[in-house]
C-alpha positions as CSV (number, residue, x, y, z in Angstrom):
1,X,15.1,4.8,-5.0
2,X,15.8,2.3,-1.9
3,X,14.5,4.1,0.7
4,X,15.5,4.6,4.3
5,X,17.6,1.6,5.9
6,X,15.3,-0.2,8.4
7,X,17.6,1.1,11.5
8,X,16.6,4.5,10.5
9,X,12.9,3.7,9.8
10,X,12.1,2.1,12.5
11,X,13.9,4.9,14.5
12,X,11.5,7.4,12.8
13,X,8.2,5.8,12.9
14,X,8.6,4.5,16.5
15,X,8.0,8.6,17.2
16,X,5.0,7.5,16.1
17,X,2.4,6.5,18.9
18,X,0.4,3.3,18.8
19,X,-2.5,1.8,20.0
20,X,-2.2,-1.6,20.3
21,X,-4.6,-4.2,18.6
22,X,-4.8,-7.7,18.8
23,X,-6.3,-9.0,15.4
24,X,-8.6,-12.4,15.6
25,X,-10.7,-14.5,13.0
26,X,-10.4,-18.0,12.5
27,X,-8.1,-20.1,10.3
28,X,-9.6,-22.5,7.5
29,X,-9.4,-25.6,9.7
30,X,-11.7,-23.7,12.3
31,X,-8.7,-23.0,15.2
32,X,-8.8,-19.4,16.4
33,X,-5.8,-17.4,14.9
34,X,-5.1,-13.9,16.6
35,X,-1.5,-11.6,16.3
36,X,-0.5,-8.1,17.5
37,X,-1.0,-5.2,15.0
38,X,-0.2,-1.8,15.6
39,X,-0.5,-1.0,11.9
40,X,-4.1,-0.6,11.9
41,X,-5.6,2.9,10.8
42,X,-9.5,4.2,10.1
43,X,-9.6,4.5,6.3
44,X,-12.6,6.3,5.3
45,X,-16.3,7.1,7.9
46,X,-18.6,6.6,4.8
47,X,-18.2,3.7,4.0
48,X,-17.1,2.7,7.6
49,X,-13.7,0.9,6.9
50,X,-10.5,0.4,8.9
51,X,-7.0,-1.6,7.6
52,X,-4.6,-3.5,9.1
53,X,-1.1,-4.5,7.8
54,X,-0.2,-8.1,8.3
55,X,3.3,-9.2,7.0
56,X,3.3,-12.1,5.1
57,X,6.0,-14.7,7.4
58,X,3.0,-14.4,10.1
59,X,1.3,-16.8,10.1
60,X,-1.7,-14.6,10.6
61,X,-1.5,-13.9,7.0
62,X,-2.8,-16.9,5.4
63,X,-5.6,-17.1,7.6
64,X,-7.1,-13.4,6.8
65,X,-6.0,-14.6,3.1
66,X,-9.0,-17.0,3.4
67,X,-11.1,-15.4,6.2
68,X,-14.7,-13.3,5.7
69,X,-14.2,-11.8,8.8
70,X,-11.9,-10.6,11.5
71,X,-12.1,-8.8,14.7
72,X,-9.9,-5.9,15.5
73,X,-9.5,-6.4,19.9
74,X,-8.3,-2.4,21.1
75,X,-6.0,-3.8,24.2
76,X,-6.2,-1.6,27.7
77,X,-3.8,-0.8,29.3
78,X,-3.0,-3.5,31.4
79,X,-3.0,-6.5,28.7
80,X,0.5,-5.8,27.8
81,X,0.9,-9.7,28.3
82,X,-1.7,-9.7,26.0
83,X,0.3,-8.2,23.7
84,X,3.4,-10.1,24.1
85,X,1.5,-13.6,23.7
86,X,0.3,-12.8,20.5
87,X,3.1,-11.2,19.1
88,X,5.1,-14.3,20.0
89,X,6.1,-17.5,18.3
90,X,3.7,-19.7,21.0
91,X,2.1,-22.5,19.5
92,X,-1.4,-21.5,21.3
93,X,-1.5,-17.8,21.6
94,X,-5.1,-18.5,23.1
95,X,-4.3,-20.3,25.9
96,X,-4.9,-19.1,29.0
97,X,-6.2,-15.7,27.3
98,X,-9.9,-15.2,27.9
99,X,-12.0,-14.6,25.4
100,X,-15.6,-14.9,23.9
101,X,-17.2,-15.5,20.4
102,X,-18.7,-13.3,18.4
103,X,-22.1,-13.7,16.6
104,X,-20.2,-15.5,13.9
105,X,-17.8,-17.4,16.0
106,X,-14.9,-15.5,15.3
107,X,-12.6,-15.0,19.4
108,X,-13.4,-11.5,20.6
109,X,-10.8,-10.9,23.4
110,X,-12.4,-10.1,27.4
111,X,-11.1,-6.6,29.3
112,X,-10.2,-4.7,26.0
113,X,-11.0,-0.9,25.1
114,X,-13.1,-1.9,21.8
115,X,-14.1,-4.7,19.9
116,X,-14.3,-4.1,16.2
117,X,-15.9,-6.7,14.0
118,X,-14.9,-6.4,10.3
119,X,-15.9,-8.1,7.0
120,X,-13.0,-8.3,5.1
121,X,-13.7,-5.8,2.2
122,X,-9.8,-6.8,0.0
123,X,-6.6,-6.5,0.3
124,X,-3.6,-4.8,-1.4
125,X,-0.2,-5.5,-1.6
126,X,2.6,-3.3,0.5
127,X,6.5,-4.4,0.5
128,X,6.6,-7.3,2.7
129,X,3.3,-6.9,4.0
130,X,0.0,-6.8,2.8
131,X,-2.7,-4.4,3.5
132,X,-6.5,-6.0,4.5
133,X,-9.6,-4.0,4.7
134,X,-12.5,-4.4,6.3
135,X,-16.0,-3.1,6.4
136,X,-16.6,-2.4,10.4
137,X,-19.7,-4.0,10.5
138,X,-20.5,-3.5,14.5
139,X,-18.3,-4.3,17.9
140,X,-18.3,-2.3,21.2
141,X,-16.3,0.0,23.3
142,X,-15.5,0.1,27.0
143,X,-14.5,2.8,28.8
144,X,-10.8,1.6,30.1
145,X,-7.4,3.2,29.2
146,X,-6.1,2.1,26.1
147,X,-2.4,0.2,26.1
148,X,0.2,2.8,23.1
149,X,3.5,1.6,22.2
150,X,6.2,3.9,21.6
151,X,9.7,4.0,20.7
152,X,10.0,0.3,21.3
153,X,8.0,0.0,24.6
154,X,4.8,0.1,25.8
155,X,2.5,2.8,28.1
156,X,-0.3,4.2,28.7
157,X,-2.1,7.9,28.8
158,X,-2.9,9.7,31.6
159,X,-6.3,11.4,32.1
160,X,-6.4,15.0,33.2
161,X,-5.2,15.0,37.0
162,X,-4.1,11.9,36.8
163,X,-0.2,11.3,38.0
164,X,2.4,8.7,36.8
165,X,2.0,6.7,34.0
166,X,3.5,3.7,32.3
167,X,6.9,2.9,31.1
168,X,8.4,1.4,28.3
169,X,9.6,4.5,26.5
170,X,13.1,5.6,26.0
């Protein structure tokens, strides 16, 4: 069976709400290596694991081939041009983006909802893509609104009372 035609799934799962993620670790050579998931899902509380989906042209993928560790950055709302640097072909996502290390040297990103730090537990393959999972071994959370995507743009939620909100969505 083929399955859907991509018009058609990607029409369907961009119903879908998003957060937004920016995943980091560092490649082989030692140069910090970060893209922009929003396939990234809690997989089980006991152990504590999470997965992210990393398709294999990015060049995000032979890096967390070969990394231990990686850090799963929870974008707030306003780091949309977070988003958009490091889902880009740039040949420095990092620059100008501030950021910190981690404990194991590994970029954490600065102003984001949560921090997740990971040791990479396998990986499996899926289609085009292939599926990582990782051990959340610690991180930490900040009380900001979190950046969603949906149906092709991005926004944000409102709290209770609150009016406006972002655009993006169709």
């Amino acid at each position: 069976m083929p399955g859907a035609d991509a018009a058609l799934f990607r029409q369907l799962l961009g119903r879908f709400a998003t957060g937004v993620t920016v995943v980091t670790t560092r490649d082989p050579a030692g140069r910090p290596v970060g893209m922009t998931a929003s396939s990234v899902a809690s997989v089980s509380l006991n152990p504590p694991l999470v997965l992210v989906s990393v398709d294999h042209a990015n060049d995000m993928h032979p890096a967390l081939r070969a990394a231990h560790r990686f850090i799963l950055n929870v974008l707030a709302a306003d780091q949309e041009v977070v988003s958009r640097r490091f889902a880009a072909e740039h040949p420095d996502r990092f620059e100008g983006i501030r950021y910190r290390e981690s404990g194991h040297g590994l970029p954490v990103l600065e102003g984001v909802v949560a921090s997740i730090e990971c040791d990479k537990q396998g990986e499996a393959p899926g289609g085009d893509h292939t599926v990582f999972f990782g051990l959340v071994t610690g991180g930490s959370a900040f009380d900001r609104p979190p950046l969603v995507y949906y149906r092709g743009g991005y926004t944000g939620l409102r709290g209770p009372g609150e009016g406006g909100g972002g655009g993006g969505g169709r």
